[in-house]
N, C-alpha and C positions, 0 to 999 in steps of 0.2 A: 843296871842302875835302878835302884828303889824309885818308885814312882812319886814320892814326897820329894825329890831332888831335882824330878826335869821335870822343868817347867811347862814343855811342849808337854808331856805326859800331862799332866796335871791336867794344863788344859782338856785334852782331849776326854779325861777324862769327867772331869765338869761338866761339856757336850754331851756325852752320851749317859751319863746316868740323871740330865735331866732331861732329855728326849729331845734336844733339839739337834741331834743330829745322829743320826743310825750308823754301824759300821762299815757301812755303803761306801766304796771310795771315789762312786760319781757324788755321794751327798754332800760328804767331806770335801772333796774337790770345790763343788758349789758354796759351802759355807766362805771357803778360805780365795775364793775367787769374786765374792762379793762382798766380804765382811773387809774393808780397806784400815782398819784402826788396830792392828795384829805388829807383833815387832818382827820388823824383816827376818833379824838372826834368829827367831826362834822358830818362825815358817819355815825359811831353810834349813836350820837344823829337823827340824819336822819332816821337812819332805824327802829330805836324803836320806832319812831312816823309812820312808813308806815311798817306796817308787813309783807303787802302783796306785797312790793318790797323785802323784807327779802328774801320771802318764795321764791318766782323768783331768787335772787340770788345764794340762797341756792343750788335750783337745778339747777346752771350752776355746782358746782367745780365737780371733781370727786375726790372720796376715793377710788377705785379700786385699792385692793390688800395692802392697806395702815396699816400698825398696827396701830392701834386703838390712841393712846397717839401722836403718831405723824398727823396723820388726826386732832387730836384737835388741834394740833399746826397749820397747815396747816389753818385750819378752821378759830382761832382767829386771825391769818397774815390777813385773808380775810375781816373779818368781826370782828373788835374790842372786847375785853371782856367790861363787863358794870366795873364798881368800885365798886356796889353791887350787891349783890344778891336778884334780885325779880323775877316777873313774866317777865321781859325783856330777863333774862338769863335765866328762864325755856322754855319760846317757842324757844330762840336761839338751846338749848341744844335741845328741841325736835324735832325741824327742822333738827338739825342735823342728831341725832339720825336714822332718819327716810331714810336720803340720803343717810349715811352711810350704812346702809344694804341694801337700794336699791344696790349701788355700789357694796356690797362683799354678793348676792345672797347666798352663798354657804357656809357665815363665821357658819350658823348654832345658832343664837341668833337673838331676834326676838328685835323691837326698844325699850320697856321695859327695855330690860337687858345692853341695849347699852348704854341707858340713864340712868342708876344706876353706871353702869363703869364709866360714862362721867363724874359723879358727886362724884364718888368717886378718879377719877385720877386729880380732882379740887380742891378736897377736898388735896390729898397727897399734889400736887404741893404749895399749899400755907402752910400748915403742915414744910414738908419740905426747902421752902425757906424765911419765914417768922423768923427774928432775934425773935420775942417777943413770939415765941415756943420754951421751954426751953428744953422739952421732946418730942421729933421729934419721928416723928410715925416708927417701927421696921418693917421689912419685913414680919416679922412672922404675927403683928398685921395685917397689912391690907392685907395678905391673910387672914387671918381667918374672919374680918368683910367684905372682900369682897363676899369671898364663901359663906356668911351669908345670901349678901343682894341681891346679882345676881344670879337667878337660872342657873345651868347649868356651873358655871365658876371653870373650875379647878384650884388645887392648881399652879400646873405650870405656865396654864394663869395668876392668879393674881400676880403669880412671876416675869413673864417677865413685865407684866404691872409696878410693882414695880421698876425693876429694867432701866425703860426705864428712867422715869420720874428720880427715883434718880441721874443715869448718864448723862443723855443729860438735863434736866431741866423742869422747869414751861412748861405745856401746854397752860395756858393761860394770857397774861399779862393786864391786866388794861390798860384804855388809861387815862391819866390824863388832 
């Protein structure tokens, strides 16, 4: 695509040929992790064509001490959810994943199990707020396929997990 048509290009390149930001993709990372008045879909389009400013951004946030559902929320504020699910929202989710237990050393679950939680509190959140789910998924059920599919998660854990998302909402929202 001709640089005069995407917009993210453009941008980007506006930043660098006036020198406020280097090809550096810890710099860029930094621009786009503090510069808050950028249009989501066009960061996200951005970021899924440069992964490796993702992976930089990823690891500016911290999750320190964060419950898990609300970290995703934290996380999708930062970094847009895709509108689908591919290979875009698996390296998101596993960048995540990965920072997330960096951040909480001690939570005891290694990025594996982080990234099954992450895909299944994704999974609840559109379950639950999606009108064209007639049969909305039960507490019971997603403990039990949770304990099913993340070694190590107890029933409690997937309870509060359940219960986070039911009451405060979507962890992650689309950007349209």
């Amino acid at each position: 695509m001709p640089s005069d048509l995407n917009p993210s290009r453009n941008g980007e390149d506006y930043l660098l040929q006036n020198g406020l930001v280097s090809e550096d993709p810890l710099e860029i990372a930094n621009f786009l992790h503090t510069t808050k008045r950028l249009w989501p879909s066009q960061k996200m389009e951005y970021l899924s064509q440069r992964r490796h400013v993702l992976e930089r951004l990823i690891k500016l946030q911290n999750y320190q001490n964060q419950f898990l559902p609300n970290a995703l929320r934290n996380f999708f504020a930062e970094v847009s959810a895709p509108n689908n699910r591919g290979n875009y929202l698996t390296d998101m989710i596993e960048k995540f994943s990965e920072r997330f237990c960096y951040c909480n050393p001690g939570l005891g679950f290694d990025k594996d199990t982080v990234f099954v939680l992450c895909f299944s509190l994704i999974m609840l959140s559109v379950d639950l707020a999606s009108p064209h789910v007639k049969n909305k998924m039960s507490k019971r059920e997603f403990i039990k396929n949770t304990i099913r599919a993340a070694d190590g998660v107890s029933d409690e854990l997937a309870g509060h997990l359940y219960d986070n998302v039911y009451l405060i909402g979507h962890v992650a929202t689309a950007v349209s």
